[in-house]
TIRO-2110 file (N, C-alpha, C; in Angstrom, 1 decimal):
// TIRO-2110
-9.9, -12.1, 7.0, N, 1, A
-8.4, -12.1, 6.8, CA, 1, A
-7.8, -11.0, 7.6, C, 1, A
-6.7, -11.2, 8.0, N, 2, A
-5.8, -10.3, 9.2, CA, 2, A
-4.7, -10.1, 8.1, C, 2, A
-3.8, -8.9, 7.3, N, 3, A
-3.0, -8.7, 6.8, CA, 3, A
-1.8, -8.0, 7.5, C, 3, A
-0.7, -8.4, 7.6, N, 4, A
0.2, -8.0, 8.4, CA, 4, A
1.7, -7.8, 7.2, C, 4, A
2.2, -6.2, 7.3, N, 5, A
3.3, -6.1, 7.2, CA, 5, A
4.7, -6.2, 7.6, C, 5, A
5.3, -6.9, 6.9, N, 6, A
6.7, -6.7, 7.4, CA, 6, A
8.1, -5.8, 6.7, C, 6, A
7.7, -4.7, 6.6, N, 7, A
8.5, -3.4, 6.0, CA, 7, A
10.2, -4.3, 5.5, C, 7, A
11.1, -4.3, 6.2, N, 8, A
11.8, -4.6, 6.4, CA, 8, A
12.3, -6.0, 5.4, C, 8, A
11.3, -6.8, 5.8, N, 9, A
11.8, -8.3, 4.6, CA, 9, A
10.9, -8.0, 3.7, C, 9, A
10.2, -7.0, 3.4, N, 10, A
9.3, -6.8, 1.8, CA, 10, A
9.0, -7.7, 1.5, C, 10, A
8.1, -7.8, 2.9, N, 11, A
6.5, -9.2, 2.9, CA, 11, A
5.2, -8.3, 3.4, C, 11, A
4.3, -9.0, 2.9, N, 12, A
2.5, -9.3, 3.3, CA, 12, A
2.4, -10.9, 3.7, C, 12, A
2.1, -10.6, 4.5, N, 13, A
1.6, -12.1, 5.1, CA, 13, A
-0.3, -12.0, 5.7, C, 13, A
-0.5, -13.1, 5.3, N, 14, A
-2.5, -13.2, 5.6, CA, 14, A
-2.6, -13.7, 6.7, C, 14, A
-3.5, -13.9, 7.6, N, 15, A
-3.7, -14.9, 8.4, CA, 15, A
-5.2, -14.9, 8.5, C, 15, A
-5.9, -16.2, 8.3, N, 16, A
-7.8, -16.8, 8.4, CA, 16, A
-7.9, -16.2, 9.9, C, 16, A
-8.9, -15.4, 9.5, N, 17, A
-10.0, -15.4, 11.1, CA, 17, A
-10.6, -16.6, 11.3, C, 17, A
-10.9, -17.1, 12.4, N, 18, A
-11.5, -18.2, 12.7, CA, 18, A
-12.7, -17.9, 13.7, C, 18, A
-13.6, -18.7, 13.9, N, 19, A
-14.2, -18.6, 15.5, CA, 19, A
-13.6, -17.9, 16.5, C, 19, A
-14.4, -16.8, 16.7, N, 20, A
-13.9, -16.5, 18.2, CA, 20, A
-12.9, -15.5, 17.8, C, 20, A
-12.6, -15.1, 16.4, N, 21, A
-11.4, -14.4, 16.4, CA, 21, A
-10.2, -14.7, 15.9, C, 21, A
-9.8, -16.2, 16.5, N, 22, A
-8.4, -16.9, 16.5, CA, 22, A
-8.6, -16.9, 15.2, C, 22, A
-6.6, -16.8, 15.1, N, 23, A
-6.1, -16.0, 13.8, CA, 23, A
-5.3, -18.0, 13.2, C, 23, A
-5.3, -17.9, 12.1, N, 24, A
-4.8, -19.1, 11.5, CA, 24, A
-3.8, -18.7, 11.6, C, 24, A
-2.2, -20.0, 11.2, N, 25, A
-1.2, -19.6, 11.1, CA, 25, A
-0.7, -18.8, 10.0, C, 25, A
0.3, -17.9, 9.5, N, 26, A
0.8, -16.9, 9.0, CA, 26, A
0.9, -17.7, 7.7, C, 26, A
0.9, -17.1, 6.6, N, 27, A
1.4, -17.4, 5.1, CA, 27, A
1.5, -16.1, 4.4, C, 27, A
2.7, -16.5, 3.8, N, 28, A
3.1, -15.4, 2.7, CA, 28, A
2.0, -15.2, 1.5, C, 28, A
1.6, -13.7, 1.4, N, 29, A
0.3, -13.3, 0.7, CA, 29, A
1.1, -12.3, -0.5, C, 29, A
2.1, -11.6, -0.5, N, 30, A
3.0, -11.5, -1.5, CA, 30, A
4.5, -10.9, -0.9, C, 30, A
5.3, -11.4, -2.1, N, 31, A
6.8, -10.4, -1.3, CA, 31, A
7.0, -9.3, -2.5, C, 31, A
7.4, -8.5, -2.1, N, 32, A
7.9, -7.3, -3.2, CA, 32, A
9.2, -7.4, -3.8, C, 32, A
9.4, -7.2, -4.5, N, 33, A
10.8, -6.5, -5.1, CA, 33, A
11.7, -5.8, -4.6, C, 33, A
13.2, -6.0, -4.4, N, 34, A
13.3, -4.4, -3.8, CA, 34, A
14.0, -3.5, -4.7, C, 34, A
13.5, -3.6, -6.2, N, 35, A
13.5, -2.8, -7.3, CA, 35, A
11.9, -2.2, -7.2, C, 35, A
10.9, -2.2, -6.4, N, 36, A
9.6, -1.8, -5.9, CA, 36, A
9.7, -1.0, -4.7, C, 36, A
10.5, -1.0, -4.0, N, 37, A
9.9, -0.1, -2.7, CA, 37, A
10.2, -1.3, -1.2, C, 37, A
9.7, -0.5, -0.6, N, 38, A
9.3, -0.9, 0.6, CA, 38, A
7.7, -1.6, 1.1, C, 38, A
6.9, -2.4, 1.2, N, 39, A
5.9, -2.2, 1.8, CA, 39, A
5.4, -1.5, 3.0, C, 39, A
4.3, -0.7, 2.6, N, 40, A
4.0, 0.1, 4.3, CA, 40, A
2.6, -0.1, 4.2, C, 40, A
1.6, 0.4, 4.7, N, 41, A
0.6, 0.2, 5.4, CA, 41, A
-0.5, -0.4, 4.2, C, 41, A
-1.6, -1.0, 4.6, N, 42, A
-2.3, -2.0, 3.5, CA, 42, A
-3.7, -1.4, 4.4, C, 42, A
-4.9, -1.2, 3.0, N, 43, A
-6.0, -1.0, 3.1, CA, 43, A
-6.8, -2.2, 2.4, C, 43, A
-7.8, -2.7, 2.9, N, 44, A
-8.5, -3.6, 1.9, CA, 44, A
-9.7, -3.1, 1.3, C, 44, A
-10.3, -3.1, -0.2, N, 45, A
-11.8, -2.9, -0.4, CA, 45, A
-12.9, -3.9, -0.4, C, 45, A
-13.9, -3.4, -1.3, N, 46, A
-15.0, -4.3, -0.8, CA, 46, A
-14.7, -5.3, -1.6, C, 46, A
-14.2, -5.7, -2.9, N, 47, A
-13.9, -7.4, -3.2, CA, 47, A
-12.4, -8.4, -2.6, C, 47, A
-12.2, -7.5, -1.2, N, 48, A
-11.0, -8.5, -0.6, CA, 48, A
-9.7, -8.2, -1.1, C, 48, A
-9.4, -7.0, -2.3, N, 49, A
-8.2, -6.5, -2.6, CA, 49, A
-7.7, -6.0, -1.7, C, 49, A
-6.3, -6.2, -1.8, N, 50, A
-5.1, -5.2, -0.3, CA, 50, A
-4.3, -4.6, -1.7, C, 50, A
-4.5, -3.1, -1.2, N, 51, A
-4.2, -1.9, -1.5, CA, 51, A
-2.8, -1.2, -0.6, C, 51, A
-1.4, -1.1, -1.0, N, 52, A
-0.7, -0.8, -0.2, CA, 52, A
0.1, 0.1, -0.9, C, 52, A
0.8, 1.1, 0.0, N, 53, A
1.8, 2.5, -0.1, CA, 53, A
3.5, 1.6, -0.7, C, 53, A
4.1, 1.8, -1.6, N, 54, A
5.7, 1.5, -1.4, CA, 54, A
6.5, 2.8, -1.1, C, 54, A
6.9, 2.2, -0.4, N, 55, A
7.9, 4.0, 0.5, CA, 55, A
8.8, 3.6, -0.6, C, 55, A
9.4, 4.6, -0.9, N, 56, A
10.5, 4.5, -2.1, CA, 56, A
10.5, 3.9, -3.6, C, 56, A
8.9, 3.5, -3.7, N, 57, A
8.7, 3.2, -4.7, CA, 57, A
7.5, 3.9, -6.2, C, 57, A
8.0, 5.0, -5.7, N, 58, A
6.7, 6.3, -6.1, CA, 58, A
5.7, 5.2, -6.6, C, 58, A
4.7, 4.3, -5.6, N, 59, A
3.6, 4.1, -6.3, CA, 59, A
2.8, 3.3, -5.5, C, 59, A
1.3, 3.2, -5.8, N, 60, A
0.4, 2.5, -4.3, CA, 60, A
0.2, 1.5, -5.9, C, 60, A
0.0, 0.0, -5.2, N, 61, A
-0.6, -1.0, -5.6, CA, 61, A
-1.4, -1.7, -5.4, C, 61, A
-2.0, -2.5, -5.8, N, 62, A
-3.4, -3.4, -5.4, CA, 62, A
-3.2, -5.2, -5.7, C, 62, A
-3.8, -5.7, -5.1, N, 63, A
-3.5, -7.5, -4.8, CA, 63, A
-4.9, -7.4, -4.9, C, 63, A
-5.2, -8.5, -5.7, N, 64, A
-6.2, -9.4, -5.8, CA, 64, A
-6.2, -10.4, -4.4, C, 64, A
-7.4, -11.2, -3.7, N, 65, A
-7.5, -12.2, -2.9, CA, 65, A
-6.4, -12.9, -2.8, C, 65, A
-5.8, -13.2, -4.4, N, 66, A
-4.9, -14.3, -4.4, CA, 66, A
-3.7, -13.6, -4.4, C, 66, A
-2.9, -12.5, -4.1, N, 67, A
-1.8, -12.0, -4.0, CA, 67, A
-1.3, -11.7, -5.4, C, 67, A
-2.0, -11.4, -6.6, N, 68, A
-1.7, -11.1, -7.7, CA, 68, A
-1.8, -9.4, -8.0, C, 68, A
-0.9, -8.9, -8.5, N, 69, A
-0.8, -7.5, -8.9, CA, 69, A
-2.2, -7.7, -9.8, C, 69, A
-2.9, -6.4, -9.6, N, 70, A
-4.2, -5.8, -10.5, CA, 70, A
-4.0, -4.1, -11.0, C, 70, A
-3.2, -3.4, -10.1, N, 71, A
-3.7, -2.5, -10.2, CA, 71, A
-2.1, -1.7, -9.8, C, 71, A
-1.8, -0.7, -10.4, N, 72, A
-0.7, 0.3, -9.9, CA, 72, A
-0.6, 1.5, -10.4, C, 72, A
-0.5, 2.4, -9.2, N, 73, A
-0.5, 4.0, -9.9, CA, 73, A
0.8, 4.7, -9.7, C, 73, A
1.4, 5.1, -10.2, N, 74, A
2.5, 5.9, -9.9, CA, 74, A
1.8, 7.4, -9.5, C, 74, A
2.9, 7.6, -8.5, N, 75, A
3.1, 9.0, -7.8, CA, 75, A
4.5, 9.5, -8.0, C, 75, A
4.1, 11.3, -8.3, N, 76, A
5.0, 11.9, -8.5, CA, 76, A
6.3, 12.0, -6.9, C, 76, A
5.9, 11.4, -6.2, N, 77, A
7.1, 11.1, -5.0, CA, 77, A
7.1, 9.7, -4.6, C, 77, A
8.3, 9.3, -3.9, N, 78, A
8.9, 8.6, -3.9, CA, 78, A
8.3, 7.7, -2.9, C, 78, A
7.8, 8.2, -1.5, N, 79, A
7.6, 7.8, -0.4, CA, 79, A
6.0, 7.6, 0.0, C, 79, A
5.5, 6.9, -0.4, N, 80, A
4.1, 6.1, -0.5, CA, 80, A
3.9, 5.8, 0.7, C, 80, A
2.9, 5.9, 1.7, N, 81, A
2.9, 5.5, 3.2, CA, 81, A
1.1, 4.6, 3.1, C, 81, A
0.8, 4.4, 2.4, N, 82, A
-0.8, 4.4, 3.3, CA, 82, A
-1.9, 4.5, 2.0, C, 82, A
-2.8, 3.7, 1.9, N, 83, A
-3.5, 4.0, 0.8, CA, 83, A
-5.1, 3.7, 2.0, C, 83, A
-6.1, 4.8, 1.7, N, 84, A
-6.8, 4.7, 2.3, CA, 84, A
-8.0, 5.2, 0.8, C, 84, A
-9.3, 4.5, 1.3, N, 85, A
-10.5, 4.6, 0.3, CA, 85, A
-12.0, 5.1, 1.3, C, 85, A
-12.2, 5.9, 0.1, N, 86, A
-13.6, 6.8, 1.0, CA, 86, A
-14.1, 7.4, -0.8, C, 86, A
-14.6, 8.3, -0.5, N, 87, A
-15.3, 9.2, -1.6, CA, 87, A
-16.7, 9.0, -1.3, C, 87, A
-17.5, 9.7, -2.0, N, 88, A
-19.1, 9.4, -2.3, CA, 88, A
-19.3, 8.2, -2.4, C, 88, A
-19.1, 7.7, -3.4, N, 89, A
-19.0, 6.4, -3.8, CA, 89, A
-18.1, 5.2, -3.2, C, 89, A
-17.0, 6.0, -2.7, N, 90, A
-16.4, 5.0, -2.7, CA, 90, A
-15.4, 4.2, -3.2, C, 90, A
-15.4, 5.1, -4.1, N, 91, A
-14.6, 4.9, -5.3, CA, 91, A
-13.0, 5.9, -5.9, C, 91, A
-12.9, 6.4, -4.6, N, 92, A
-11.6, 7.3, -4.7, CA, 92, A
-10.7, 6.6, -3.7, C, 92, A
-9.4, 6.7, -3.8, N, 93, A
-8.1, 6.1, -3.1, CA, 93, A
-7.7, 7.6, -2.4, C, 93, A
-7.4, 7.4, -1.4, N, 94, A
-6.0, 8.7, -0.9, CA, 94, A
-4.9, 8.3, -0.6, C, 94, A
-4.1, 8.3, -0.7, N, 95, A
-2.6, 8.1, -0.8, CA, 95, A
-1.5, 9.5, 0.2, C, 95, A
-1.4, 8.6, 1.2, N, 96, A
-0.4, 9.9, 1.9, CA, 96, A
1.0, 9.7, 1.9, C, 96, A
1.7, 10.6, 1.7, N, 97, A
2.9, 10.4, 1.5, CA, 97, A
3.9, 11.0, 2.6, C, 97, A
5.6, 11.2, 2.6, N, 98, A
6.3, 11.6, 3.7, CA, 98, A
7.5, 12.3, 2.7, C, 98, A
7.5, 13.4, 3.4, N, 99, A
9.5, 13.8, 3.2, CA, 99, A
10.3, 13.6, 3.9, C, 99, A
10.3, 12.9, 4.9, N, 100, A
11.3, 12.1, 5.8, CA, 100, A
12.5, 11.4, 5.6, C, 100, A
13.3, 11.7, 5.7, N, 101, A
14.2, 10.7, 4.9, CA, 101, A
15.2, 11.2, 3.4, C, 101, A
14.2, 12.2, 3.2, N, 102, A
14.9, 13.2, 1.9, CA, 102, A
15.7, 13.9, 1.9, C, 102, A
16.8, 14.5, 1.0, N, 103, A
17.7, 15.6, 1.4, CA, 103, A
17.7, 16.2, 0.2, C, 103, A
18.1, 17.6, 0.7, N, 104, A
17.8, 19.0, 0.0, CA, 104, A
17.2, 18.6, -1.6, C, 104, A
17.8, 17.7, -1.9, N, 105, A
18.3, 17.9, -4.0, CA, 105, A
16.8, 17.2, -4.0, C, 105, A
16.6, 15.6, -2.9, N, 106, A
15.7, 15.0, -3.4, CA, 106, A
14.0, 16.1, -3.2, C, 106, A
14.6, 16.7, -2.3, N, 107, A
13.2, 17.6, -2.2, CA, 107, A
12.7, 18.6, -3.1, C, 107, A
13.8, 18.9, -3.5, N, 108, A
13.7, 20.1, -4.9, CA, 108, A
12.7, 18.8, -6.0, C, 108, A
13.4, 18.0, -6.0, N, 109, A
12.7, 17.0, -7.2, CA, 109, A
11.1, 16.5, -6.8, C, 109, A
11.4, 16.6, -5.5, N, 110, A
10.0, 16.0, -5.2, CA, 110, A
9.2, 17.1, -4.4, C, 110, A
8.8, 18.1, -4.9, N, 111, A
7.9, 19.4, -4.0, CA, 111, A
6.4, 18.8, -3.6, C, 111, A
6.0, 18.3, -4.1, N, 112, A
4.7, 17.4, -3.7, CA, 112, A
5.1, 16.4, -2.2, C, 112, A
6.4, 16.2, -2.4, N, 113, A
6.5, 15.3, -1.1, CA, 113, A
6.0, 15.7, 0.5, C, 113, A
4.7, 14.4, 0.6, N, 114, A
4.5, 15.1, 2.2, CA, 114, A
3.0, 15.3, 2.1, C, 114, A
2.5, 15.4, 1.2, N, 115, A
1.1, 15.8, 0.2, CA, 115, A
-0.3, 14.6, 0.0, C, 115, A
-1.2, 14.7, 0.5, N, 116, A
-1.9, 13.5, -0.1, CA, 116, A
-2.6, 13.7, -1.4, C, 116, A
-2.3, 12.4, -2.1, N, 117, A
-2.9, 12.7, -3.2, CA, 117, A
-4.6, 11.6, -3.5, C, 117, A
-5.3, 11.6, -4.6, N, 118, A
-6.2, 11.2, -5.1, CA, 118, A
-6.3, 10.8, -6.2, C, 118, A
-6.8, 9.2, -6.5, N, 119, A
-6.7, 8.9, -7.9, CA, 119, A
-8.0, 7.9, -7.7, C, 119, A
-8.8, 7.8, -9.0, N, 120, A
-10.2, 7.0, -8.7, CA, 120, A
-9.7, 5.6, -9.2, C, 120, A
-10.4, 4.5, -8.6, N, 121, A
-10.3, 3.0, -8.1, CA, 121, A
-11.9, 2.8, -8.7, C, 121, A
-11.7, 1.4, -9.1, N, 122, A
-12.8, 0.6, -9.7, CA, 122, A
-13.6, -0.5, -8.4, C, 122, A
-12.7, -0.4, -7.4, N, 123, A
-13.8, -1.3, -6.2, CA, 123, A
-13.8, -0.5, -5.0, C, 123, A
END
């Protein structure tokens, strides 16, 4: 599977690898909220979950195969960019974040902003 962002319309869309590469046609894999955030960048683990950052929505999420929420952590900032997995095991998430976009007041509120953080994950 090929997962593709579209920030903007606050979609995930999948597409089948096939032979050779060739990508199936597009289908919607989930849409967000935009009481949620933004979608931004998607990491997958080892059972096929997509793990993704919401910019503006202090929190990284996780999708099952079938585009069903499993998993969500809140972060003490706002701007979620990127969820990436490593550890020993394998078993830790990093989460990078941005202060871009913030002004003075929201920065006082959010001093972590800009910071990567770590929280442990079950796949």
């Amino acid at each position: 599977r090929l997962y593709t962002v579209d920030t903007l319309a606050r979609e995930i869309w999948v597409h089948a690898i096939g032979e050779g590469g060739a990508l199936s046609e597009a289908r919607l894999f989930a849409a967000i909220s935009p009481d949620d955030g933004w979608p931004d960048g998607v990491s997958c683990d080892a059972e096929g979950g997509v793990w993704l950052g919401l910019w503006n929505g202090w929190r990284a999420r996780r999708y099952d195969r079938d585009g069903q929420i499993t998993d969500e952590v809140r972060l003490p900032v706002a701007n979620v960019t990127k969820i990436a997995l490593g550890g020993e095991d394998g078993q830790t998430a990093y989460a990078t974040t941005a202060r871009k976009g913030l002004d003075e007041a929201e920065l006082r509120a959010q001093p972590l902003a800009g910071h990567i953080f770590s929280f442990p994950v079950k796949v």
